[in-house]
C-alpha positions as CSV (number, residue, x, y, z in Angstrom):
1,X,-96.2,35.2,-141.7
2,X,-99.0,33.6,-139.8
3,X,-98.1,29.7,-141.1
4,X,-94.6,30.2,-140.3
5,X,-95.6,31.3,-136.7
6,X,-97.9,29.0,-136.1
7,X,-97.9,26.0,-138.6
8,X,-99.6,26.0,-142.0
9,X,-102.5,23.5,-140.3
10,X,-102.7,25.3,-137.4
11,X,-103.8,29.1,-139.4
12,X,-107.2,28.9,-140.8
13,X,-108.9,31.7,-143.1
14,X,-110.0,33.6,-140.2
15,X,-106.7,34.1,-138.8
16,X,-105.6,35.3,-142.4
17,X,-108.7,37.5,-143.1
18,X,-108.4,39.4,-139.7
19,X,-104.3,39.5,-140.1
20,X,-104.7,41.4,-143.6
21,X,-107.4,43.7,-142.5
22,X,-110.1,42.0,-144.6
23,X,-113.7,40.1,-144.4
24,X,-113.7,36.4,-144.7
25,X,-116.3,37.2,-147.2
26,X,-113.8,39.4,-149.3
27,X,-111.0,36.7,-148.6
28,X,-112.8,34.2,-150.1
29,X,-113.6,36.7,-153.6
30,X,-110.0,36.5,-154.0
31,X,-108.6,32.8,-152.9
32,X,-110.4,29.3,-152.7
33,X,-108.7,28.7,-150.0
34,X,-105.1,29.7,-147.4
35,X,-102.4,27.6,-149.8
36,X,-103.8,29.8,-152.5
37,X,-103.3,32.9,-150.2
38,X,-100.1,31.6,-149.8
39,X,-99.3,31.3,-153.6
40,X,-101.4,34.1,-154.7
41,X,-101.7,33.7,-159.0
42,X,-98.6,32.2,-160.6
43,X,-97.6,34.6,-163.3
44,X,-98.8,33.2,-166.6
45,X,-96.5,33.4,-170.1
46,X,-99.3,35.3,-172.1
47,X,-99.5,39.1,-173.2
48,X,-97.5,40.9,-175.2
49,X,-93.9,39.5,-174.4
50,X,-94.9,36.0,-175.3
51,X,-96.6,38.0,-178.6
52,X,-93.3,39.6,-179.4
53,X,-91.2,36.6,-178.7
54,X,-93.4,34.7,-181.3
55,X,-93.3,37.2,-183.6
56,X,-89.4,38.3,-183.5
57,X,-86.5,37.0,-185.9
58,X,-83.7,37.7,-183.6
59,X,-81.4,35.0,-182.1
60,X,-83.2,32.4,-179.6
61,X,-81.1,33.3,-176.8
62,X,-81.6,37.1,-177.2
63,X,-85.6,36.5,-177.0
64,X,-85.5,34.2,-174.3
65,X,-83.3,36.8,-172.3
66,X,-85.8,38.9,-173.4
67,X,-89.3,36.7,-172.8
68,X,-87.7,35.9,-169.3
69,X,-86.8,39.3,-167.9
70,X,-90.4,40.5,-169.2
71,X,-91.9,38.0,-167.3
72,X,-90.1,38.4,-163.8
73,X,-91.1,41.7,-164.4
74,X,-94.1,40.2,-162.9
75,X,-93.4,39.1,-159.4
76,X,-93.9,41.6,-157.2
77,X,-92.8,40.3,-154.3
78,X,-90.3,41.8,-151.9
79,X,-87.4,40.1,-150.7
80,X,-87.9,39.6,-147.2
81,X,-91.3,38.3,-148.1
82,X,-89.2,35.5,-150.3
83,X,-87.0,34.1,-147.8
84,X,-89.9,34.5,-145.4
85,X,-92.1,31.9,-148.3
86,X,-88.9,29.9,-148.6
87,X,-88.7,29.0,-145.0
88,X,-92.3,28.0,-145.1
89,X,-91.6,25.4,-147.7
90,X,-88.9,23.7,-145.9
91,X,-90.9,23.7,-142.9
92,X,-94.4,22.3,-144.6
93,X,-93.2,19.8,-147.1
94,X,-97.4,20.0,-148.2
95,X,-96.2,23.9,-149.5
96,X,-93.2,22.3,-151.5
97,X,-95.7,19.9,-153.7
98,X,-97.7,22.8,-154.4
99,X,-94.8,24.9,-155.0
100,X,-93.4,22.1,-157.5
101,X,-96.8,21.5,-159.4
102,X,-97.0,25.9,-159.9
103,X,-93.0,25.1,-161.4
104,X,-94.4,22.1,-163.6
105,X,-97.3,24.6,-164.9
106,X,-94.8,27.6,-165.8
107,X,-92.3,25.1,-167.2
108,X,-95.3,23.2,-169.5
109,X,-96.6,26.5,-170.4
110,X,-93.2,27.8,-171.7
111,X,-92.8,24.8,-173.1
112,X,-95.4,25.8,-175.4
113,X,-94.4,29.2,-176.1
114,X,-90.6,28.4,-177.1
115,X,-92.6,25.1,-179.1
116,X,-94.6,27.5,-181.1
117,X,-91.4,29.6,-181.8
118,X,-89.5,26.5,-183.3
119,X,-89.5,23.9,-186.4
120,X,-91.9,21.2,-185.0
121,X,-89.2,18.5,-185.4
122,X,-87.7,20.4,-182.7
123,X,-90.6,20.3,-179.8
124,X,-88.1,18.1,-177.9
125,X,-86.0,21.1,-177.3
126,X,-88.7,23.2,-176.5
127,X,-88.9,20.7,-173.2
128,X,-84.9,20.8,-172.7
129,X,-84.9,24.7,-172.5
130,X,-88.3,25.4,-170.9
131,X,-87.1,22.7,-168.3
132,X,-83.5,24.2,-167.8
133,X,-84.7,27.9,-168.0
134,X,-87.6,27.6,-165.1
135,X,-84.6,26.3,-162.9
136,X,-82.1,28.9,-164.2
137,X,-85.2,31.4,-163.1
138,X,-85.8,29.6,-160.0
139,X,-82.0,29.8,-158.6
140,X,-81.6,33.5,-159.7
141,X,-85.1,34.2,-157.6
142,X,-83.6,32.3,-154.8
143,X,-80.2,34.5,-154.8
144,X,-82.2,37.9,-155.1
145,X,-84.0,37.0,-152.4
146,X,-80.4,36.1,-150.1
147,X,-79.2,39.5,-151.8
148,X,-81.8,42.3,-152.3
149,X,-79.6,45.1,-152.6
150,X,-80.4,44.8,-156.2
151,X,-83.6,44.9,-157.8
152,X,-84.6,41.3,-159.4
153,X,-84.6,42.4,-163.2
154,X,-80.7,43.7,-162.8
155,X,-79.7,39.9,-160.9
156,X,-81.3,38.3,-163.8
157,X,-79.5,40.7,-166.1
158,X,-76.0,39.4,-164.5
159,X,-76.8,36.0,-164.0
160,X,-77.4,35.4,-167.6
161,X,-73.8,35.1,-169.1
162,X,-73.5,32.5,-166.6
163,X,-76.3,30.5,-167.8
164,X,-75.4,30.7,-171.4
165,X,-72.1,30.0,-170.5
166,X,-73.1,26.7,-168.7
167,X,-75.6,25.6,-171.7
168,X,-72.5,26.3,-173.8
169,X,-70.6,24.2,-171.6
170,X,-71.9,21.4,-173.0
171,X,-71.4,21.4,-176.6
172,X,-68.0,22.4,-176.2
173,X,-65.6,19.7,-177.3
C-alpha cells in the first residue's frame, strides 16, 4: 500500500490513481477523496438479511448468527490486504478516528435493526448487543486476517459458541 510506504500525508490522489491504473478523473467518480479510497463503502445492514431478520420468529441468537454471517458475507477483502489496513491504522492514528466513526455507524445502524426486532421497552438492549456484537465482529475479522487459511464466514462460524458462551458468562450465577 502506497500510505504504508510512504505516509498517509505524504500519497496524494495522483499517486493512487496512477498506482491502480486509473484517471484522476475516474478516481474522483468513485471516492471524495484518498481516506475514502482507503475505506472504500462500509457495508451497510440493509437488504434482504436485515428483511429476513425482521421478519423471522426464531430464537434471537440464531438470527443474529444469522444477520451477522450474511453481512460479512460482504467484505471482500483478502487477508493480506487486512493486516496490510491494520498496520496503516497503527501507524496514522488520523486512519484509527475514521476507522472508529465507520464502527460507531455499523454499530448505530444495527442498533436499529435488532431495535425494530424487539419490544420497545427493550431498545436499551438493542444498544448492549449491537455494541457487544460490532466488537465480537471486529475481533473475529482481526483473527481471520492473522489466520487466512480459512475463509472469513467458516472463522465466524467457530468463533460464535465462544461469544455466546461469554454473553452467557454473565448471567450465570
Amino acid at each position: 500500500m502506497l500510505s504504508l510506504e510512504h505516509g498517509l500525508d505524504a500519497v496524494t490522489t495522483e499517486m493512487i490513481s496512477h498506482e491502480a491504473g486509473i484517471s484522476l478523473r475516474t478516481f474522483f467518480n468513485y471516492f471524495h477523496n484518498k481516506t475514502a479510497a482507503i475505506f472504500g463503502e462500509p457495508p451497510k445492514f440493509e437488504g434482504a438479511h436485515v428483511d429476513a431478520f425482521l421478519r423471522s420468529g426464531g430464537p434471537l441468537p440464531d438470527d443474529l448468527r444469522t444477520l451477522l454471517s450474511d453481512h460479512l458475507q460482504h467484505i471482500m477483502i483478502e487477508p493480506e490486504v487486512m493486516k496490510s489496513f491494520a498496520m496503516l491504522m497503527r501507524a496514522e492514528p488520523k486512519l484509527r478516528e475514521v476507522h472508529d466513526t465507520i464502527l460507531e455507524g455499523l454499530r448505530d445502524d444495527l442498533t436499529a435493526v435488532i431495535a425494530a426486532r424487539l419490544p420497545a421497552e427493550k431498545a436499551r438492549v438493542a444498544v448492549f448487543l449491537a455494541e457487544a456484537l460490532i466488537g465480537f465482529c471486529k475481533i473475529v475479522v482481526d483473527e481471520w486476517a492473522n489466520r487466512p487459511a480459512e475463509p472469513l464466514q467458516r472463522w465466524f462460524a467457530q468463533s460464535w459458541p465462544s461469544f455466546t458462551a461469554a454473553c452467557g458468562a454473565l448471567s450465570a450465577d
